[in-house]
N, C-alpha and C positions, 0 to 999 in steps of 0.2 A: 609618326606621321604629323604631331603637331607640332614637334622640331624642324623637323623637312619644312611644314607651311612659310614656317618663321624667318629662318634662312632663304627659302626659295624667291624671295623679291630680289635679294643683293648675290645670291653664289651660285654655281651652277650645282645642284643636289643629287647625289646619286642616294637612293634609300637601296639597303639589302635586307630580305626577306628568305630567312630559312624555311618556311614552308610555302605552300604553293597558292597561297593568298595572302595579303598583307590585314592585318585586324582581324584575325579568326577566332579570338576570348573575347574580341566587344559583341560578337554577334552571340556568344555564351552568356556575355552581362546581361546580353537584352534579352533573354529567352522569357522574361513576365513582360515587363514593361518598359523597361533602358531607364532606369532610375540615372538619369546624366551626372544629377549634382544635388547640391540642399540651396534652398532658397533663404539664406542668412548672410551678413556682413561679415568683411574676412576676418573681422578680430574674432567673431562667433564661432565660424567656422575653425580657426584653427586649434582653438578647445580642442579638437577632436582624433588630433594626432598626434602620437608621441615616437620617438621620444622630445619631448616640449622643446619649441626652438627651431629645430631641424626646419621645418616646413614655412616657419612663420614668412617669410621675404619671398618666396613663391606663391602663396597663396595671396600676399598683400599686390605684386603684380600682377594677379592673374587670379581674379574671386570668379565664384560663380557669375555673376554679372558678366563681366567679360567673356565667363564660358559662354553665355548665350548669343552674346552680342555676337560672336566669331561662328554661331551657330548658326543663327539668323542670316549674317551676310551670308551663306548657303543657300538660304530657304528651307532650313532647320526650325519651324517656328516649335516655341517651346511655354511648357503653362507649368504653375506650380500648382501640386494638389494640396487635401487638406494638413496635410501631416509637414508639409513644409519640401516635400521631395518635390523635385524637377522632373519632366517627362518631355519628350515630343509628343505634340498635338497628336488627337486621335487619328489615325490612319499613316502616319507615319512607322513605318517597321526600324528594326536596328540595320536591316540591308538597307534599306532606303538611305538611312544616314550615313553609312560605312562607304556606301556606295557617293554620295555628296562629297564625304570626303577627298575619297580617290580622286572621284574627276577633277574637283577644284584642285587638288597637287597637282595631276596632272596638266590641266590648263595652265598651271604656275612654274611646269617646266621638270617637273621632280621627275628623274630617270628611276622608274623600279626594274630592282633585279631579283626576282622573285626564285625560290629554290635554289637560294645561295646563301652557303654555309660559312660564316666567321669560323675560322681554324685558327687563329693565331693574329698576334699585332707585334711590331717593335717599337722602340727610341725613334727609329730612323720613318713611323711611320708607315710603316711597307704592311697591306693586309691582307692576308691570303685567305683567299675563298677555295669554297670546294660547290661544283655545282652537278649536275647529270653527266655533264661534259667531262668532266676534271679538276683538276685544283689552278688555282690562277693566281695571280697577284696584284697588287693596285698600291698606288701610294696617292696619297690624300694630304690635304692643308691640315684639316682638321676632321674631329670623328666625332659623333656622339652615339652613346651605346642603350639602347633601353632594352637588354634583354627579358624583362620580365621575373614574375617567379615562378613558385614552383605548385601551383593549383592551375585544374583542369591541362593536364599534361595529354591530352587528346587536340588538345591546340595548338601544343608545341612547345608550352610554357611549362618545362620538365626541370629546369633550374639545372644541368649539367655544365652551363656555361661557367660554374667557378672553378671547374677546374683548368679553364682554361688562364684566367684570371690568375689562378696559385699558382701556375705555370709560370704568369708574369711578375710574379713576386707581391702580387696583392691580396691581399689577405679580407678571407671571405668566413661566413658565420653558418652552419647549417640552417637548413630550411625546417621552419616548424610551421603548423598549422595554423591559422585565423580565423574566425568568421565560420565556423563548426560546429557541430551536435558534440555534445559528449557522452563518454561513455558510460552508463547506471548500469549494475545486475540488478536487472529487474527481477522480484517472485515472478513464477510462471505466470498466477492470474492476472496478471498486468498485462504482459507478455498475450497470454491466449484472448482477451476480454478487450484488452483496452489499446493495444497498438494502432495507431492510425488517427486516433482521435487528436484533438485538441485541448487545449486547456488557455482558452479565452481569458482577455482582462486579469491577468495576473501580473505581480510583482515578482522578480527572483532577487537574494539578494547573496553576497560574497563578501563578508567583510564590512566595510563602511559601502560601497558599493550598491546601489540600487537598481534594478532595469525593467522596464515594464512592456508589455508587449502579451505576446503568445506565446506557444512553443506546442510542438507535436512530440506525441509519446510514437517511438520508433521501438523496434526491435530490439537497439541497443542501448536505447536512453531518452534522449532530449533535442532536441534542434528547434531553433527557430530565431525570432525576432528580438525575443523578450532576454535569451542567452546570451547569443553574440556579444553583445558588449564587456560580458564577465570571462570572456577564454583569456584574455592577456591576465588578469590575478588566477584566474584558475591555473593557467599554465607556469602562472612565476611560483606556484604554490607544488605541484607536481617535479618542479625544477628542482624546487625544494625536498623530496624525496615524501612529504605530507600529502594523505591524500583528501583532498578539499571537500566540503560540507557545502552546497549551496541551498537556500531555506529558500521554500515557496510561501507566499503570500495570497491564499486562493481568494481572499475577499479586502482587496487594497484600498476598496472604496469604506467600507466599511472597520469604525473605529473599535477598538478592543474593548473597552467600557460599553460602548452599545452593545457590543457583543455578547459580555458578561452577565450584561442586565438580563438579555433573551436567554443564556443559558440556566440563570435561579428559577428559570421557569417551565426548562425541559426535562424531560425522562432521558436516560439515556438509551441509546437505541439507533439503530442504523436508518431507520422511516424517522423517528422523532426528530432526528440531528441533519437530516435532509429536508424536512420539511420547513423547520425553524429558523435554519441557515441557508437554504437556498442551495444546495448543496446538490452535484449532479453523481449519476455514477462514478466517472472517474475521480471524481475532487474524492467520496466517501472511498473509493478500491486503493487510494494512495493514502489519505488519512489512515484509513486499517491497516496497510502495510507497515508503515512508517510511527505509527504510537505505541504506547506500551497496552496491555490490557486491562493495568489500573488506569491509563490515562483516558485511554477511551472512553471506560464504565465512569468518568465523572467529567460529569456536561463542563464544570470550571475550567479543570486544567485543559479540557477536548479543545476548546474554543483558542487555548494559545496556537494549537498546532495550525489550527484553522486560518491564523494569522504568520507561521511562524515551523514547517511543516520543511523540517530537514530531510536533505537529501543525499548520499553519496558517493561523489563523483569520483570512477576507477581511473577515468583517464579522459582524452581528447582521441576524435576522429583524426583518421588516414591523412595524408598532406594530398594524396589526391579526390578527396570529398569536400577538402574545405573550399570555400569562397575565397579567400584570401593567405598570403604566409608572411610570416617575417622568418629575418635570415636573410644572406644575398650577402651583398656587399657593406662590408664596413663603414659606418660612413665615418671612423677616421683617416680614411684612405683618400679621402676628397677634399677640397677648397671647399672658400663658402660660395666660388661660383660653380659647384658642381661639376667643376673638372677633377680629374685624378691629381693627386700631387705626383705620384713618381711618373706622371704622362702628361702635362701640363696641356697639352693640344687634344687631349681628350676628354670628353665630358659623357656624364653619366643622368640616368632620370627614370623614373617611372618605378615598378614595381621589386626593381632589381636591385633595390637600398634595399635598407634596413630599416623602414618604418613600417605604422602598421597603424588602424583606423579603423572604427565600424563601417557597417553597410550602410545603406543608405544616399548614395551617391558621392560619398565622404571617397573612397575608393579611387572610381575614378575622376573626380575634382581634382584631388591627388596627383596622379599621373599626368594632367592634363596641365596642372601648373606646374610642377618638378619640369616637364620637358619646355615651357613656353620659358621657363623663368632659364635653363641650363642654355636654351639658342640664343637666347638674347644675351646672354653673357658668351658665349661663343662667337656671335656677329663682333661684342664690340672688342675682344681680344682679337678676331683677324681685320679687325678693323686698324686697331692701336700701330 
């Protein structure tokens, strides 16, 4: 849609839409608050996607600033909250903006064909759709593909489209998971006691790797704000055939020497070691689980784990739980203006490379520059 905009001033646009409304994951993005973008400068911003490089020259065309600016000429108005995330103003819904969208393409001429299926492309350009009616054909100047990946596949976003792709001799990478809970065997009392809670103002850590945030204790493990950032080393670590250690830090604000000091002065004891540290049910039913029984019965070593409270991770959630995937298409199979090399009139963008980014609006900022940056390079090849 934001390729369509782009082109739609100089070409005549036909968009195709396999299911039966166009943007059916951005109304899934927005289901809290439509977290749009980060409110940071593009050199800031592109820290945050790898693999490094790849994204740098679409994001420097096309920063958050511009997202908004293109939002606003809608009547999109947008504030930044305290954490640095981007939102629409209160009382604006995700339909409300999905819906801005639409009209403004279509005010700008963009033909949607909605419940029309890409079956296949050639050399010669010729693209065959399949729609309620039957299969059809079209030939076109040029094309751009953003099929998506392969998270919330109730959208439509089921990643099946590579094999259409191998079909065409383009070489695609499976879909794995991003932006996910992973998976812990939890003891039962965790499990019967403690599912559903939180675990506030903590640190997790992977490696050299930091992330701080929350996370909820689920049925199967861990999810939240404070993980996300650590699936891409957890998962190159399970690639690895190792299965990864991730440490909690229940008390981040609080330095290990202060700590120390407080522990020459406790009993040990599950009341004493709650009291002194600050320490809730859950922080003490994961502390227990997770130390040994000399380490608990002495308040000195207790306090490392307090700081430093290993965890271990079996595996990652489903590809269709995660928020996000990597996988898709290769991105040696592209230019660096995000056209195909062996389709030179074709160009590609959005979710359906091979990059990968936390939440946070990093996501779709992503998408939203990958497609502004691949039309503008499409404009000026059918321009040349």
């Amino acid at each position: 849609m934001m390729a369509a905009w782009v082109l739609a001033a100089d070409f005549e646009v036909h968009l195709f839409e396999k299911e039966k409304m166009a943007g059916q994951k951005f109304l899934v993005a927005g289901k809290g608050r439509l977290n749009i973008t980060r409110d940071l400068p593009a050199n800031d911003l592109i820290a945050y996607y790898s693999p490094p490089g790849f994204i740098d020259e679409a994001i420097r065309n096309f920063d958050s600033s511009s997202l908004r600016k293109w939002l606003e000429a809608m009547q999109i108005e947008t504030f930044t909250g305290s954490s640095g995330k981007v939102f629409p103003v209160k009382g604006l819904t995700p339909s409300d903006v999905l819906k801005a969208i639409t009209n403004d393409l279509t005010g700008r001429g963009v033909i949607f064909h909605l419940n029309h299926k890409l079956e296949s492309f050639s050399d010669e350009m010729v693209f065959t759709f399949s729609n309620p009616e039957g299969v059809f054909k079209e030939i076109y100047d040029f094309a751009l593909f953003a099929f998506g990946g392969a998270s919330w596949p109730q959208t439509g976003s089921d990643g099946k489209w590579t094999a259409m792709l191998n079909n065409a001799g383009i070489k695609t990478s499976a879909f794995q998971p991003s932006n996910c809970g992973v998976n812990i065997f939890w003891p039962d009392a965790i499990k019967q006691h403690h599912e559903g809670k939180p675990l506030k103002n903590i640190s997790v850590k992977i490696g050299e790797l930091v992330s701080k945030g929350e996370v909820l204790i689920t049925s199967y493990g861990i999810e939240g704000s404070a993980v996300y950032p650590l699936v891409p080393a957890i998962r190159a670590l399970l690639k690895q055939g190792i299965e990864p250690e991730i440490f909690i830090d229940l008390k981040p604000f609080n330095l290990l020497d202060t700590l120390l000091i407080k522990a020459s002065k406790v009993k040990a004891g599950t009341k004493e070691y709650a009291g002194a540290f600050n320490l809730n049910g859950i922080d003490m039913a994961l502390l227990k689980s997770y130390t040994s029984k000399e380490a608990f019965s002495d308040p000195q070593k207790f306090v490392h784990f307090i700081k430093s409270l290993p965890l271990p991770v079996h595996s990652l959630r489903p590809l269709d739980e995660a928020i996000s995937t990597v996988g898709g298409l290769d991105l040696n199979e592209i230019d660096h203006d995000l056209s195909l090399k062996k389709y030179p009139k074709i160009f590609v963008a959005g979710e359906m490379l091979d990059w990968d980014a936390p939440t946070g609006g990093f996501l779709l900022q992503g998408c939203f520059a990958t497609a502004h940056y691949a039309a503008t390079c499409l404009h000026k090849k059918a321009r040349e």
